[in-house]
C-alpha positions in Angstrom: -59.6 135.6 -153.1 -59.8 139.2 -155.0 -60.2 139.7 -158.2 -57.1 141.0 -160.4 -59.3 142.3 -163.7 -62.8 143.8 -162.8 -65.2 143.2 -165.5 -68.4 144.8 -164.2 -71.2 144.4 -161.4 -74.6 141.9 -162.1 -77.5 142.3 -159.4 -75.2 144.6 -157.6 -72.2 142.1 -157.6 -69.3 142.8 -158.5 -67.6 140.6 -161.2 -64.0 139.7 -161.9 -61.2 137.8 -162.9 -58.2 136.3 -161.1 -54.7 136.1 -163.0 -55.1 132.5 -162.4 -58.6 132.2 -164.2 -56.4 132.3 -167.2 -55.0 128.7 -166.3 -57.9 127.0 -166.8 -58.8 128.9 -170.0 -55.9 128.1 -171.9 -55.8 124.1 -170.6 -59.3 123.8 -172.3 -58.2 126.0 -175.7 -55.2 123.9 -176.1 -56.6 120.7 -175.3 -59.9 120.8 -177.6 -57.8 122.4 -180.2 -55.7 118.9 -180.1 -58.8 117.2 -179.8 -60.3 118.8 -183.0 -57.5 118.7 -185.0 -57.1 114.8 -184.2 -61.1 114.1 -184.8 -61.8 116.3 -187.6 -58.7 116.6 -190.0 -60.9 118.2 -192.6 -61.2 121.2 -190.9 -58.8 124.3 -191.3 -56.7 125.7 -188.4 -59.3 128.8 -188.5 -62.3 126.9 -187.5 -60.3 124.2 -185.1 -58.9 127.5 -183.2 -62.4 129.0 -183.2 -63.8 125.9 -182.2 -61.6 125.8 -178.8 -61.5 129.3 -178.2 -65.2 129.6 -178.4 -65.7 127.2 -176.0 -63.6 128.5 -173.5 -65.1 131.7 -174.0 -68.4 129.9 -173.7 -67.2 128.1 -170.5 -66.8 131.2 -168.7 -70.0 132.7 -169.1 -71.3 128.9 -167.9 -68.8 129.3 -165.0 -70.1 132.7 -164.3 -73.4 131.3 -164.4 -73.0 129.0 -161.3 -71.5 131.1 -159.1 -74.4 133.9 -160.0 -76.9 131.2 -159.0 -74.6 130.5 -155.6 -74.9 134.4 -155.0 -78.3 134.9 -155.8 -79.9 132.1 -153.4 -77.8 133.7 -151.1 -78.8 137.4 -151.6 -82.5 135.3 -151.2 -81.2 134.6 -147.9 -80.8 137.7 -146.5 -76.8 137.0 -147.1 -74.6 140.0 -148.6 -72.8 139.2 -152.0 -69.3 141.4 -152.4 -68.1 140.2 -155.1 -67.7 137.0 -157.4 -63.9 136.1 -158.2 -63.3 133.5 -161.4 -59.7 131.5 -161.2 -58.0 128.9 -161.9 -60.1 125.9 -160.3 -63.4 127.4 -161.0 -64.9 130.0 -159.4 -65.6 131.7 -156.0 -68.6 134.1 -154.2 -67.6 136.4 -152.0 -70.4 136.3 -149.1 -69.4 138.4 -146.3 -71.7 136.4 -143.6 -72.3 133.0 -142.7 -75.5 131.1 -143.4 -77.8 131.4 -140.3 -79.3 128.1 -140.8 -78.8 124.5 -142.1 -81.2 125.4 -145.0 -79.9 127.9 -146.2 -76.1 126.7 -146.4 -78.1 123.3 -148.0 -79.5 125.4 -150.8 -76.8 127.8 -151.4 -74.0 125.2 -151.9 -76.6 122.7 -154.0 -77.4 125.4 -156.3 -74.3 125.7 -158.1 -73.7 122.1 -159.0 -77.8 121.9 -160.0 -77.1 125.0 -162.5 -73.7 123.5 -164.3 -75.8 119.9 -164.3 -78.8 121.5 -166.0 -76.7 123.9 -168.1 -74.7 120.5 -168.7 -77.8 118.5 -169.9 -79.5 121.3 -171.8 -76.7 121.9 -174.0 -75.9 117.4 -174.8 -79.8 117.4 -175.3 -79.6 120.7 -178.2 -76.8 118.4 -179.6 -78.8 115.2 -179.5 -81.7 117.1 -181.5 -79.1 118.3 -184.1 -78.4 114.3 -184.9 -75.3 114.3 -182.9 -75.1 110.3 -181.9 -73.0 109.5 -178.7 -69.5 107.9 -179.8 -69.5 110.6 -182.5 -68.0 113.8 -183.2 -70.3 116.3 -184.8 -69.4 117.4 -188.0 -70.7 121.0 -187.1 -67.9 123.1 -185.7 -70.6 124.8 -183.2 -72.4 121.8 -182.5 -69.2 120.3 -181.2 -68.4 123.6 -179.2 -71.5 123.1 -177.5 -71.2 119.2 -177.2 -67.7 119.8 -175.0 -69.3 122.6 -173.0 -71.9 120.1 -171.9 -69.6 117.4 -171.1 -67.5 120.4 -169.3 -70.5 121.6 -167.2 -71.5 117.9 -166.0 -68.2 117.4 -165.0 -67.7 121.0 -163.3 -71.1 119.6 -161.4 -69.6 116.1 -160.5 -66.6 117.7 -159.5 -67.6 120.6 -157.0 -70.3 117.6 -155.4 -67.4 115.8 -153.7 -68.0 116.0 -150.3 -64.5 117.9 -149.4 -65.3 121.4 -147.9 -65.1 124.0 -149.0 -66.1 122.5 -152.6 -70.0 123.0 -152.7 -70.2 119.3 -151.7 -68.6 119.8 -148.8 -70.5 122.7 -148.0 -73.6 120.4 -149.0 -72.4 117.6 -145.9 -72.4 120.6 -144.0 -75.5 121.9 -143.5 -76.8 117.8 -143.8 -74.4 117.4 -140.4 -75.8 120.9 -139.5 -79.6 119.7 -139.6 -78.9 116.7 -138.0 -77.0 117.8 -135.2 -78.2 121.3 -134.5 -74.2 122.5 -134.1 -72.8 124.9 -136.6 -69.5 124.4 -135.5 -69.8 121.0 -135.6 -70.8 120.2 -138.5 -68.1 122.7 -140.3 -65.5 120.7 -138.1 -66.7 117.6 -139.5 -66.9 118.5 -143.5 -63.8 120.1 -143.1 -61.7 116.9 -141.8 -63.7 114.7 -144.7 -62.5 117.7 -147.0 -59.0 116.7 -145.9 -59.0 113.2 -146.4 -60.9 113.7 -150.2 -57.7 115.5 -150.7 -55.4 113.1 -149.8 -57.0 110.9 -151.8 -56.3 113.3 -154.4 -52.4 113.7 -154.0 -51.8 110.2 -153.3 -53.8 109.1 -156.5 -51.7 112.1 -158.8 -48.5 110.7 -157.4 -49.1 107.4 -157.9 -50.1 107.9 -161.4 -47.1 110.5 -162.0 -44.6 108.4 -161.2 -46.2 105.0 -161.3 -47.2 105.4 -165.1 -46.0 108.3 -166.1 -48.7 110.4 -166.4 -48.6 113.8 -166.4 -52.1 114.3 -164.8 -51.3 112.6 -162.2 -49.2 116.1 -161.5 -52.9 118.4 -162.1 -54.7 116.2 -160.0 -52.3 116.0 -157.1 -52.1 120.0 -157.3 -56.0 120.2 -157.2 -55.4 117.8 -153.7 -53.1 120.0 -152.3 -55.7 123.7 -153.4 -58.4 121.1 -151.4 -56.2 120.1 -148.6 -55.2 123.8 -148.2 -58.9 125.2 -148.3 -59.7 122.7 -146.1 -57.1 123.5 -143.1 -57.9 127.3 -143.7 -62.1 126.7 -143.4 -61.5 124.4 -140.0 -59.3 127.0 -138.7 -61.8 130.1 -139.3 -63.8 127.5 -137.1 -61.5 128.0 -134.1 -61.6 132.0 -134.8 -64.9 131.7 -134.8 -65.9 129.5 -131.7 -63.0 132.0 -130.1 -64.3 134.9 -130.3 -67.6 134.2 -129.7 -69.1 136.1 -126.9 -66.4 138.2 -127.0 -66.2 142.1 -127.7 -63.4 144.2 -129.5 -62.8 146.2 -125.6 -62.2 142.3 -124.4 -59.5 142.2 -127.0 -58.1 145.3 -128.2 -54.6 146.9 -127.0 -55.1 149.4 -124.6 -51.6 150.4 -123.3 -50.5 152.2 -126.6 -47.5 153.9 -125.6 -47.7 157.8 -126.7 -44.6 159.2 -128.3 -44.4 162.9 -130.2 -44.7 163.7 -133.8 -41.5 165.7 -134.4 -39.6 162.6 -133.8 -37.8 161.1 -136.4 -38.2 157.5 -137.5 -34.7 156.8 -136.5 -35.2 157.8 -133.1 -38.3 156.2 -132.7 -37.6 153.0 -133.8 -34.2 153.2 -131.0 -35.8 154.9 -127.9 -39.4 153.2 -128.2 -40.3 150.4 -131.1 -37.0 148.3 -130.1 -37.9 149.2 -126.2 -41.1 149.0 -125.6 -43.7 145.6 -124.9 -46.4 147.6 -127.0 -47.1 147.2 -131.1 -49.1 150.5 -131.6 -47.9 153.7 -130.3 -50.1 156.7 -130.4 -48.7 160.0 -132.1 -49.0 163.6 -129.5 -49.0 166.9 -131.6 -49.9 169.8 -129.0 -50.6 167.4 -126.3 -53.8 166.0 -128.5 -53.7 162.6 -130.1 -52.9 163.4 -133.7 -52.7 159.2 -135.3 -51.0 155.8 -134.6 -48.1 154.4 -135.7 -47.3 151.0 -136.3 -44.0 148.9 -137.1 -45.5 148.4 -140.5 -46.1 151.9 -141.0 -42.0 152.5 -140.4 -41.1 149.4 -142.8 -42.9 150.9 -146.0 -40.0 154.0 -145.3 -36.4 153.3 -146.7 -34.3 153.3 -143.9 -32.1 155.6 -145.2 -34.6 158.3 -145.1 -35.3 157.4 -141.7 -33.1 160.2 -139.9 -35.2 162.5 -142.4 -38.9 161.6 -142.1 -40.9 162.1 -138.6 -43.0 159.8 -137.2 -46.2 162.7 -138.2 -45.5 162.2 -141.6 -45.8 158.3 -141.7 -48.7 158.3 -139.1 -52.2 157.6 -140.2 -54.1 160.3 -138.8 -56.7 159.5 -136.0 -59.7 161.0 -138.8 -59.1 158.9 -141.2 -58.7 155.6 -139.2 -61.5 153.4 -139.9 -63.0 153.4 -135.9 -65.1 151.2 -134.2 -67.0 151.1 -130.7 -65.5 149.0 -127.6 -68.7 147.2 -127.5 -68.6 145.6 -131.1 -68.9 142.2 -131.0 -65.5 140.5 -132.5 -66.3 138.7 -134.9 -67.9 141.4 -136.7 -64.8 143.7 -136.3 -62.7 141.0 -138.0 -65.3 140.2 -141.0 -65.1 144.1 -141.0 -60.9 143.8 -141.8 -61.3 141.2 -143.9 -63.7 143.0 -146.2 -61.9 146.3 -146.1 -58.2 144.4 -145.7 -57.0 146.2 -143.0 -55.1 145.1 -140.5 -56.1 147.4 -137.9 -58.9 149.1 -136.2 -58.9 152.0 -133.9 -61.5 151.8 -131.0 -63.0 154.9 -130.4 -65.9 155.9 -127.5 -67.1 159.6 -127.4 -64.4 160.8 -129.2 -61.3 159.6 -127.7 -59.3 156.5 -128.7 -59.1 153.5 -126.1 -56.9 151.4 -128.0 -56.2 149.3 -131.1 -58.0 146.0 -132.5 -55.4 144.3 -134.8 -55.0 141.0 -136.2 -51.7 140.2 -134.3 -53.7 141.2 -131.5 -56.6 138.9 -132.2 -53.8 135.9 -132.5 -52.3 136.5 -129.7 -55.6 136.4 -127.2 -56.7 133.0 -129.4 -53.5 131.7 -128.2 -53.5 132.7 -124.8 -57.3 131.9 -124.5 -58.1 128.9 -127.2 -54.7 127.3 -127.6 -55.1 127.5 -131.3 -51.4 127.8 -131.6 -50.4 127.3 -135.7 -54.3 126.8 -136.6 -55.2 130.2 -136.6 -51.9 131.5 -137.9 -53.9 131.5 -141.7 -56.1 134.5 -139.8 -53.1 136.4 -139.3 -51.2 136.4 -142.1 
């Protein structure tokens, strides 16, 4: 998930917000403000508004604080940290490689549920030493602030430890399955298919009590089952792309057969005398009987097509030096975490300065399908 507002870099991450972030923001504001109003009466719409906005305010920096202590374990790791993305259902770190070790996925994914539960208790015990009584609401606007961000950060803990993958619980059963069975694969497999029966659980429960009793949780909690159940599908098929292309290089995968067509053609003619007639998806570009660039069907689609009989193919190409290139000898796996990261969508493979072919993600899908009969499960990977 990318962030939408960037807000800065900590430890050399970089920090953001999704649009969605805002979701969650404005549930809590509204629903303390109610809260507030109903248990302190006394108090004006000032200090009630405050109240709520200061502790969702207060609940992001919390937030922020458990997905920094995610990140940081896993910088300790030897793991690289991108980024760290805040939305609607909490929060998100960006690590671009997978734990080598049972260990290490144990301690990165326990991490963040420790730091909400200690942020969690820390805050209820500053409240308990201020006279706040369980069963009561404090009197002091910013001792009830920090009372409902304490019952907010035990829940956010509670929460991310069910065992559904990928919540930190899930990632927790993991690297448990991982220890114990020495299989990576495995033991992602296996969190993955608990992950999707937690969220059943989930929707079947929301329905129930939508249309059962009427309640309009129900609705929230059946959308948090289907986020799981989709997370879930997505992390056991990056299994299969995984397992896939292990062993496997970008040469053993890449299109080699580009077909070559000339740069003065237009778009129009192109797309009649060789995209609509020819087996191959990447075409390379000839200016002076050198290989200028590549073209690409999505390269034409971005042109209107009634400019088409007006724009040439070397005008739309992306020229060969400003391709991002990799060797033939690459191993997969680390061309596709190299797309993802950068989100492109293709790679040209390049060996002593002369282009062998293309490494794409509809090319990637199509080998797992000849090769691992992965069929819809890796369809996620290429979209």
């Amino acid at each position: 998930m990318r962030s939408n507002i960037k807000l800065g870099r900590i430890a050399g991450i970089e920090i953001g917000l999704h649009y969605s972030w805002f979701i969650i923001a404005f549930l809590i504001a509204f629903s303390l403000e109610a809260h507030f109003r109903a248990a302190r009466p006394n108090w004006n719409d000032a200090v009630v508004w405050g109240a709520a906005i200061g502790t969702s305010v207060l609940f992001f920096i919390t937030l922020l604080l458990h997905e920094l202590a995610h990140s940081l374990v896993a910088k300790s790791r030897g793991l690289k940290v991108r980024a760290i993305t805040l939305f609607a259902l909490g929060g998100v770190s960006q690590i671009e490689t997978e734990a080598s070790d049972a260990k290490s996925e144990f301690w990165i994914a326990i991490v963040g549920p420790l730091t909400s539960l200690i942020i969690g208790f820390v805050l209820l015990g500053i409240v308990r030493g201020w006279g706040w009584t369980p069963g009561h609401e404090p009197t002091n606007p910013l001792a009830a602030m920090l009372l409902w961000l304490g019952y907010i950060n035990v829940l956010l803990a509670v929460f991310n430890m069910i065992p559904g993958f990928p919540l930190d619980g899930g990632r927790v059963l993991r690297g448990i399955v991982w220890w114990i069975t020495k299989r990576p694969e495995k033991s992602t497999q296996i969190a993955a298919r608990v992950g999707e029966v937690v969220a059943f659980l989930f929707i079947f429960y929301g329905l129930f009590g939508f249309f059962v009793h009427a309640n309009l949780g129900g609705l929230w909690l059946a959308f948090i089952g289907w986020f799981l159940l989709e997370a879930a599908r997505s992390s056991y098929a990056q299994v299969g792309i995984a397992v896939g292309l292990r062993d496997h290089r970008v040469a053993d995968i890449m299109e080699s057969n580009c077909a070559q067509v000339e740069g003065y053609l237009s778009l129009r003619d192109f797309v009649d005398h060789h995209l609509l007639h020819s087996g191959s998806r990447c075409f390379v570009v000839a200016q002076n009987g050198r290989v200028a660039g590549i073209i690409t069907a999505d390269d034409v689609r971005r042109v209107n097509r009634e400019l088409w009989d007006q724009t040439s193919v070397q005008s739309v190409m992306r020229p060969l030096d400003k391709l991002r290139t990799v060797p033939p000898d690459m191993p997969a796996l680390r061309a596709l975490e190299m797309m993802s990261r950068e989100n492109l969508n293709q790679l040209a493979v390049v060996s002593e300065g002369k282009l062998l072919g293309i490494f794409s993600r509809g090319q990637i899908l199509r080998f797992l399908q000849v090769h691992s009969g992965l069929g819809e499960d890796s369809h996620d990977m290429a979209a």
